[in-house]
N, CA, C and O of each residue as an XYZ file, in Angstrom:
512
protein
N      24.487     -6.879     23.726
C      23.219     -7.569     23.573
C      22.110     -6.739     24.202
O      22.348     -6.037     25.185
N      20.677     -6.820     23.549
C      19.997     -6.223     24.235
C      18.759     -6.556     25.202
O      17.638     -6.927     24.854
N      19.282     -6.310     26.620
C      18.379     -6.720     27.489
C      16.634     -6.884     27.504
O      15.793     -7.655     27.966
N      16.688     -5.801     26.792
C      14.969     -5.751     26.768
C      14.294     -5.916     25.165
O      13.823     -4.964     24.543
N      14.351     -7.150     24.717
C      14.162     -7.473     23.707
C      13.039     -6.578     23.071
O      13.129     -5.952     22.015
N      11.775     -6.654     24.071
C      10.419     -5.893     23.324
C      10.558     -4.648     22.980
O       9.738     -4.090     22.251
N      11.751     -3.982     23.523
C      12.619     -2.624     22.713
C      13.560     -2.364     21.997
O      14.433     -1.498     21.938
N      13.118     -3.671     21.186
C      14.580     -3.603     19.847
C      13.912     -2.815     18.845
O      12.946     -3.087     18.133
N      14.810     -1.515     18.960
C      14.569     -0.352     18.088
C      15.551     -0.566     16.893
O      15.442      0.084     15.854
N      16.684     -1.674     17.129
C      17.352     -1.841     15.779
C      16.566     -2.067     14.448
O      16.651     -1.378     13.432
N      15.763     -3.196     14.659
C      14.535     -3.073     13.888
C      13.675     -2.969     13.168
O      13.031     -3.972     13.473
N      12.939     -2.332     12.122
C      12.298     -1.714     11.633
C      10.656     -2.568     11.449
O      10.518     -3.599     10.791
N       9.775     -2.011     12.030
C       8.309     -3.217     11.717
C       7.999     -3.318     10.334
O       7.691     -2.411      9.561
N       8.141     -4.762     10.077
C       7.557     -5.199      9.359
C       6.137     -4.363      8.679
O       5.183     -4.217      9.443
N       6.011     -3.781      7.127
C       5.597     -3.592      6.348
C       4.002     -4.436      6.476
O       4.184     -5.537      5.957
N       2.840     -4.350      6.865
C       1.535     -5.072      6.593
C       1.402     -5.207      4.889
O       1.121     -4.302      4.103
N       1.657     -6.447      4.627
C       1.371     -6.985      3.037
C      -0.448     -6.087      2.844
O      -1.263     -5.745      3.701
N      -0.456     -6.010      1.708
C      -1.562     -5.339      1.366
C      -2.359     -6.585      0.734
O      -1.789     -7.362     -0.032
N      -3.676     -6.730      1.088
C      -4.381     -7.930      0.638
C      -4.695     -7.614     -0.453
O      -4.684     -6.410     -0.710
N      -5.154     -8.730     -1.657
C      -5.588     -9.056     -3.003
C      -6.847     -7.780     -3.100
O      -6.896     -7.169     -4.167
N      -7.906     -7.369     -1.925
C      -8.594     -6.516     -2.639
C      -8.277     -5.280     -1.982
O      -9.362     -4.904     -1.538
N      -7.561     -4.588     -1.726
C      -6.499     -3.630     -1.283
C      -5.646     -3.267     -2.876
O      -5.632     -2.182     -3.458
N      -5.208     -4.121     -3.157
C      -4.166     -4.010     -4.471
C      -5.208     -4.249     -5.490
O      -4.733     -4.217     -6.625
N      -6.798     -4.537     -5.435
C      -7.145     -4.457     -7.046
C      -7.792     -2.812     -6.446
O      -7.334     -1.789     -6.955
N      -8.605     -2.750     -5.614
C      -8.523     -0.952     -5.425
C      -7.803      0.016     -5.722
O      -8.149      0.898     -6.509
N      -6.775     -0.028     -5.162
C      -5.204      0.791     -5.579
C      -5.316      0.692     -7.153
O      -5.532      1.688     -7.843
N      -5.142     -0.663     -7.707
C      -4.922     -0.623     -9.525
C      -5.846     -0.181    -10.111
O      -5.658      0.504    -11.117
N      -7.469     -0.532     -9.504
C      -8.342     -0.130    -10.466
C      -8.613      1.645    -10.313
O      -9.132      2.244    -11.255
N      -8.216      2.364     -9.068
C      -8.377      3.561     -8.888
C      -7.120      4.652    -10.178
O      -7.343      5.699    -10.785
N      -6.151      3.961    -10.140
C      -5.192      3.879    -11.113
C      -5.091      4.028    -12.160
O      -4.342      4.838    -12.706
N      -6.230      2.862    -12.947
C      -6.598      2.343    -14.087
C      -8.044      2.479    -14.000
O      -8.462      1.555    -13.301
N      -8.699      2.995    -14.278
C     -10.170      2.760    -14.671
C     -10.548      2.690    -15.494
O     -11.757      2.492    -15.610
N      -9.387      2.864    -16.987
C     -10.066      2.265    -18.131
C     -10.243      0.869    -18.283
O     -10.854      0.591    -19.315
N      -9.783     -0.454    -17.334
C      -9.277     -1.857    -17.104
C     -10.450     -2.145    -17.684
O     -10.728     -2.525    -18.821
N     -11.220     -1.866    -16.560
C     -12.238     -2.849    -15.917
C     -13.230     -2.805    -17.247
O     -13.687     -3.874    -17.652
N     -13.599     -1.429    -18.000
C     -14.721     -1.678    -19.360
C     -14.136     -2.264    -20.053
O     -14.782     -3.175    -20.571
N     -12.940     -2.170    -20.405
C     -12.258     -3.134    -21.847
C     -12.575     -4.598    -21.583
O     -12.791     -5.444    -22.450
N     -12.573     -4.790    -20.203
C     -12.461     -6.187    -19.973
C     -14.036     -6.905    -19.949
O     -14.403     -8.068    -20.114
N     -14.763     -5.646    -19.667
C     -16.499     -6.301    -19.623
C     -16.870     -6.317    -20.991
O     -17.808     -7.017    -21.374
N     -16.085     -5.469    -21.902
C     -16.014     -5.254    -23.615
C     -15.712     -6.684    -23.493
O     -16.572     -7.445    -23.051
N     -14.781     -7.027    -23.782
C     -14.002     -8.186    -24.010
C     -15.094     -9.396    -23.717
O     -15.599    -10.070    -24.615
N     -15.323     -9.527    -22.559
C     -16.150    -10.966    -22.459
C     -17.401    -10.569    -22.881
O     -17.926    -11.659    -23.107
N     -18.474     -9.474    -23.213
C     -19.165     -8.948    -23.569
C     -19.333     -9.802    -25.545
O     -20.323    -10.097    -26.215
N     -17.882     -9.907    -25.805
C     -17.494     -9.773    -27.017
C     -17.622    -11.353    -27.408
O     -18.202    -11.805    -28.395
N     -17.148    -11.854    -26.707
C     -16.901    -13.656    -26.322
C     -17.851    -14.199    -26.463
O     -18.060    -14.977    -27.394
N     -18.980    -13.798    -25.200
C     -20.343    -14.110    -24.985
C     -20.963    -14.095    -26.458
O     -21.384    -15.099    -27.033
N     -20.950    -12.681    -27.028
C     -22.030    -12.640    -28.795
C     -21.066    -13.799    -29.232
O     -21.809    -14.709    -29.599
N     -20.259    -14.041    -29.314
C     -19.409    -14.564    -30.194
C     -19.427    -16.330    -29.875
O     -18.768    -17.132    -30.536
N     -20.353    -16.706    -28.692
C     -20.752    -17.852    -28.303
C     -20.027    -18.785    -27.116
O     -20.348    -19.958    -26.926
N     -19.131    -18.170    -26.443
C     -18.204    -18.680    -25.790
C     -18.908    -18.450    -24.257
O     -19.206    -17.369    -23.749
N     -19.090    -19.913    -23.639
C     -20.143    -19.453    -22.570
C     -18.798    -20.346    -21.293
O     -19.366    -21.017    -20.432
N     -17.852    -20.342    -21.239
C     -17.026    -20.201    -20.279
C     -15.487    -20.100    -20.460
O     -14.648    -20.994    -20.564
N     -15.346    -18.556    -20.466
C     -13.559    -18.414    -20.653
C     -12.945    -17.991    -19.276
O     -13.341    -17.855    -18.118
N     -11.918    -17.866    -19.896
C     -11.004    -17.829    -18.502
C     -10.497    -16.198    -18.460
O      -9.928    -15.766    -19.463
N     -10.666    -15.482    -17.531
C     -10.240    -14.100    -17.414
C      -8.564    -14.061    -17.722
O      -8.205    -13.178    -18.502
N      -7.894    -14.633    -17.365
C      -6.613    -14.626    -17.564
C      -6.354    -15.021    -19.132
O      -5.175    -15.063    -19.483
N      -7.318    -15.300    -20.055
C      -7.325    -15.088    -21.576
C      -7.594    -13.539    -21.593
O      -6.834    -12.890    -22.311
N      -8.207    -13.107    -21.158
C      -8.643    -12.033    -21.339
C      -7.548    -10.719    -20.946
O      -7.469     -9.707    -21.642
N      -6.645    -10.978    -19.562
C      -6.094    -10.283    -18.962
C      -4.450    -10.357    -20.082
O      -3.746     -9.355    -20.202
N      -4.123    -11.620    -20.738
C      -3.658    -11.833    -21.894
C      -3.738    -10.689    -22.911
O      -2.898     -9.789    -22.893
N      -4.762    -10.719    -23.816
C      -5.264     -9.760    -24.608
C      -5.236     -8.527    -24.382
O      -4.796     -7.774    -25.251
N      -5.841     -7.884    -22.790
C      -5.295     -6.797    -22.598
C      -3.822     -6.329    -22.654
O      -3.404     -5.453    -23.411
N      -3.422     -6.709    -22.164
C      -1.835     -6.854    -22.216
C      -1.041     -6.078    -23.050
O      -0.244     -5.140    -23.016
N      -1.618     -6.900    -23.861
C      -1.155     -6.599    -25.416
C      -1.233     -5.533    -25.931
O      -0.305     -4.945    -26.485
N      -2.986     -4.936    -25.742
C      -3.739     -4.219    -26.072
C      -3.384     -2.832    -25.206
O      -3.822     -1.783    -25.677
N      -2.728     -2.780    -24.148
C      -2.610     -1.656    -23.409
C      -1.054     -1.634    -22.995
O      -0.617     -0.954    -22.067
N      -0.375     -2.374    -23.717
C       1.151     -2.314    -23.136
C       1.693     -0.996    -22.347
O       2.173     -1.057    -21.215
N       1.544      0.262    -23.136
C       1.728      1.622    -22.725
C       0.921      2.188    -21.863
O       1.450      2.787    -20.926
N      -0.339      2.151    -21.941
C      -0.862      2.983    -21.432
C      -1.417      3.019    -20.021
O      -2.249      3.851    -19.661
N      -0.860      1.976    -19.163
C      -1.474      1.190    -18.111
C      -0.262      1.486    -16.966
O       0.897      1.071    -16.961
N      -0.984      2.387    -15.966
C      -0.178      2.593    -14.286
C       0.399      1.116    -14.235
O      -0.053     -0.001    -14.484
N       1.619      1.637    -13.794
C       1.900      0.336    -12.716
C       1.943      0.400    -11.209
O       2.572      1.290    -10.637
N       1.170     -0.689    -10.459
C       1.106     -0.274     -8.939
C       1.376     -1.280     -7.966
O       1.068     -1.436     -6.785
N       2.003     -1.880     -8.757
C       2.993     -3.206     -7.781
C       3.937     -3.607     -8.602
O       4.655     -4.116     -7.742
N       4.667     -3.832     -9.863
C       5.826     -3.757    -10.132
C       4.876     -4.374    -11.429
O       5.140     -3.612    -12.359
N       4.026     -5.263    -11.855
C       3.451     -5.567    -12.991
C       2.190     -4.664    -13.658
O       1.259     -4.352    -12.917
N       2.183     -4.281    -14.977
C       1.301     -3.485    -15.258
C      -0.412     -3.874    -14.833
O      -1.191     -3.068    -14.325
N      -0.786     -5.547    -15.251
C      -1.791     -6.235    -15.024
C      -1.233     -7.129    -14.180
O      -0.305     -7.739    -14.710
N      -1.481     -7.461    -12.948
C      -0.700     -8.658    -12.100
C      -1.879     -9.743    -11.862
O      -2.947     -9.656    -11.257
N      -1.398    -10.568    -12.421
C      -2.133    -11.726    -12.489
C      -3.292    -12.121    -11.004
O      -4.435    -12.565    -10.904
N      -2.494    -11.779    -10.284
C      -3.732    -11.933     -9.335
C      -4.798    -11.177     -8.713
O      -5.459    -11.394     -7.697
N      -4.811    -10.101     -9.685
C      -6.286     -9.327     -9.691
C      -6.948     -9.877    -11.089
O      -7.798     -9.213    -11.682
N      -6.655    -10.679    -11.388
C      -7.696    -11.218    -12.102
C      -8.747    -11.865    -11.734
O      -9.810    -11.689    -12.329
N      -8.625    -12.855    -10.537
C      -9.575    -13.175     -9.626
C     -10.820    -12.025     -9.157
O     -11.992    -12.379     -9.028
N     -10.383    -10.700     -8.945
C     -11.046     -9.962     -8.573
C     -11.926     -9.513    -10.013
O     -13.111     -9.803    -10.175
N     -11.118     -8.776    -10.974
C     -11.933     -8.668    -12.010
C     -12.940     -9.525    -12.591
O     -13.914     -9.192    -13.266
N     -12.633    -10.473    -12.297
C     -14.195    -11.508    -13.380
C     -15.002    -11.148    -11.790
O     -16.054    -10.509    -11.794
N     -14.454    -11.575    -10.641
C     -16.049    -11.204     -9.457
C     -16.646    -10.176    -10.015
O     -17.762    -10.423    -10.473
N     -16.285     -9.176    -10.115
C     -16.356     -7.849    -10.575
C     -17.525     -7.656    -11.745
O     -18.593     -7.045    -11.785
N     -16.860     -8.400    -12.576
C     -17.196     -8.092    -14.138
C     -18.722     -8.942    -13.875
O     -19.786     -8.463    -14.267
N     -18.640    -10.089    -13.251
C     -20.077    -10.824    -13.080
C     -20.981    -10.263    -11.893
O     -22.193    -10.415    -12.043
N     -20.552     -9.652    -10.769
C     -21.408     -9.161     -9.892
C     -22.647     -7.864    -10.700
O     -23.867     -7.696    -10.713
N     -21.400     -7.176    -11.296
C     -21.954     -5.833    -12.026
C     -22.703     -6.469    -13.270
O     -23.180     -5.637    -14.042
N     -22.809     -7.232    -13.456
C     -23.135     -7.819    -15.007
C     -24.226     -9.194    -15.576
O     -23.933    -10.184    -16.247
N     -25.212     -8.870    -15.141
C     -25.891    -10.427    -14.575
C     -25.929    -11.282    -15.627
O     -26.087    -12.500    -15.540
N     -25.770    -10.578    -16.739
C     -26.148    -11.470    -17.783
C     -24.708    -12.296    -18.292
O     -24.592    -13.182    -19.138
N     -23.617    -11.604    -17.384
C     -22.390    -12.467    -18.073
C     -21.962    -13.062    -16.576
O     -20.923    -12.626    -16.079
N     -22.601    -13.870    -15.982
C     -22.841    -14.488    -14.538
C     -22.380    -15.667    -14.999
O     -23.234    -16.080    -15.782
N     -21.271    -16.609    -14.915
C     -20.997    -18.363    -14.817
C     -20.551    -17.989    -15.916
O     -20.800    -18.923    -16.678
N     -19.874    -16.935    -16.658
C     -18.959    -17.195    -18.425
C     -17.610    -17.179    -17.522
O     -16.851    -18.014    -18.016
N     -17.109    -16.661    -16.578
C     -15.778    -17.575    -15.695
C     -15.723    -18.448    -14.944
O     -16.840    -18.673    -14.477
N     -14.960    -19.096    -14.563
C     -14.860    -20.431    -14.000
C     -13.951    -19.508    -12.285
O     -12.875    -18.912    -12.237
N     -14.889    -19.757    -11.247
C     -14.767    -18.853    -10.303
C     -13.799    -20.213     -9.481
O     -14.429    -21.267     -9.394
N     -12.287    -20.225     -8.873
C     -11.767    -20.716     -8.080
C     -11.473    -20.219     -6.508
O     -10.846    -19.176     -6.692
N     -11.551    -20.344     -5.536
C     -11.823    -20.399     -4.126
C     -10.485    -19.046     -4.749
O      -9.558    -19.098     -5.557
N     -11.072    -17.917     -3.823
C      -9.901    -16.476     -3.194
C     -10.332    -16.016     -2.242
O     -11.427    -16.240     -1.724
N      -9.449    -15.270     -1.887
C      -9.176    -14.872     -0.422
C     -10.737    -13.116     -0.516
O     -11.317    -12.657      0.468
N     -10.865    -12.769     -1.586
C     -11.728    -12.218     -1.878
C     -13.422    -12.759     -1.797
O     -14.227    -11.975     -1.296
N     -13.728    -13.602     -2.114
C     -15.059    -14.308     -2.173
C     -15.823    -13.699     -1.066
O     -16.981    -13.479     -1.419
N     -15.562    -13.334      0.211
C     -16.286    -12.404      1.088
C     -16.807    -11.708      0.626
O     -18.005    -11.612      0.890
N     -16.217    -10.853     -0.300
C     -16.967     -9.661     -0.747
C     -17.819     -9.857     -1.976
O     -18.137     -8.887     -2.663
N     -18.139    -10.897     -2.227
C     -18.794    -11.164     -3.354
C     -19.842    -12.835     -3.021
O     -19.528    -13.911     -3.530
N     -21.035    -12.646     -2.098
C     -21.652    -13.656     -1.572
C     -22.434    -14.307     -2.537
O     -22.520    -15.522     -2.718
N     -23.262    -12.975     -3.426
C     -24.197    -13.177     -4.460
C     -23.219    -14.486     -5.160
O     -23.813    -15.564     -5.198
N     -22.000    -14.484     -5.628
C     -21.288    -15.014     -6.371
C     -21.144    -16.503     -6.067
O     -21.236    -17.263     -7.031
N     -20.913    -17.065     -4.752
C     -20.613    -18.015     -4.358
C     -21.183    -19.530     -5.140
O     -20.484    -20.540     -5.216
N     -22.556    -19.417     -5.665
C     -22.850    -20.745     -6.180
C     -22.139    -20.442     -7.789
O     -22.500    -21.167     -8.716
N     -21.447    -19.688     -7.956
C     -20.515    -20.110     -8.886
C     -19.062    -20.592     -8.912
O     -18.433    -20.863     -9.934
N     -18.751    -20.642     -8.042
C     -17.317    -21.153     -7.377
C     -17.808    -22.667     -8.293
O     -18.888    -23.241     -8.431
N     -16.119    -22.984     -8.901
C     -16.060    -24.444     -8.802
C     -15.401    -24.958     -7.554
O     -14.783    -24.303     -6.714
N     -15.693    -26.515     -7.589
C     -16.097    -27.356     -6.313
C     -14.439    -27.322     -6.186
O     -13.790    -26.765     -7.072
N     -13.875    -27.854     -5.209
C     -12.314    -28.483     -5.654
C     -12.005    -29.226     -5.976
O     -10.982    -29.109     -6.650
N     -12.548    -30.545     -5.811
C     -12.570    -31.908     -6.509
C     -12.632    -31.927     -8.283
O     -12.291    -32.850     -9.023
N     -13.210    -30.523     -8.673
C     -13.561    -30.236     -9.703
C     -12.390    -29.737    -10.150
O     -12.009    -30.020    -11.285
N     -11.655    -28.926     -9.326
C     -10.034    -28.468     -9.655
C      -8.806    -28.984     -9.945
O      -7.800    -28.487    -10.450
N      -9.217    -30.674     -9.308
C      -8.111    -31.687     -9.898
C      -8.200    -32.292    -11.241
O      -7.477    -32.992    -11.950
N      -9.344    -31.761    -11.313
C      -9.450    -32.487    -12.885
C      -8.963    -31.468    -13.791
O      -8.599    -31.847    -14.904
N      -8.894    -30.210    -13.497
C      -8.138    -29.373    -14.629
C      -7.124    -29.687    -15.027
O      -6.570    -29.020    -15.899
């Protein structure tokens, strides 16, 4: 047994999880064709009259659309939870396509303040 616990070299430290905008950095540095297809895309929606979709329609379509050609940098080519980051993204950079996603509370929203009066409410989230 080992006496001095705070020197258990058996061990190995624990790995620091990489946060949600850590891993859309990494993917989008990766991928930088993502992010225009995807401002294409709702770009496309918008003419086309659709004044609130859901990025994960969109991240859908890509999918499809890029099966091959897309790094992988966490075990999924598009991982669903940089999608949160991409619509901040796509609407920070983009004023005119500002409130065409439906913005839900992430661990990201820090970095995106301008954004905040587009968050839906949560009370608003039970009704989905």
């Amino acid at each position: 047994m080992n006496d001095h616990p705070e020197f258990d070299f058996g061990n190995k430290p624990k790995k620091r999880k990489k946060t949600l905008w850590e891993r859309y950095n990494i993917y989008h540095k990766a991928n930088p064709h993502i992010l225009p297809r995807l401002v294409e895309m709702a770009y496309k929606a918008s003419r086309a009259g659709q004044s609130n979709i859901g990025v994960a329609m969109l991240f859908e379509v890509l999918r499809w659309k890029t099966n091959v050609e897309t790094v992988q940098t966490d075990g999924f080519k598009i991982a669903d939870p940089l999608a949160a980051v991409y619509a901040r993204v796509i609407m920070r950079d983009n004023l005119d396509l500002r409130g065409i996603f439906k913005l839900k509370k992430s661990e990201v929203d820090v970095y995106f303040p301008e954004l905040e009066h587009l968050k839906i409410k949560e009370s608003d989230e039970d009704d989905e």
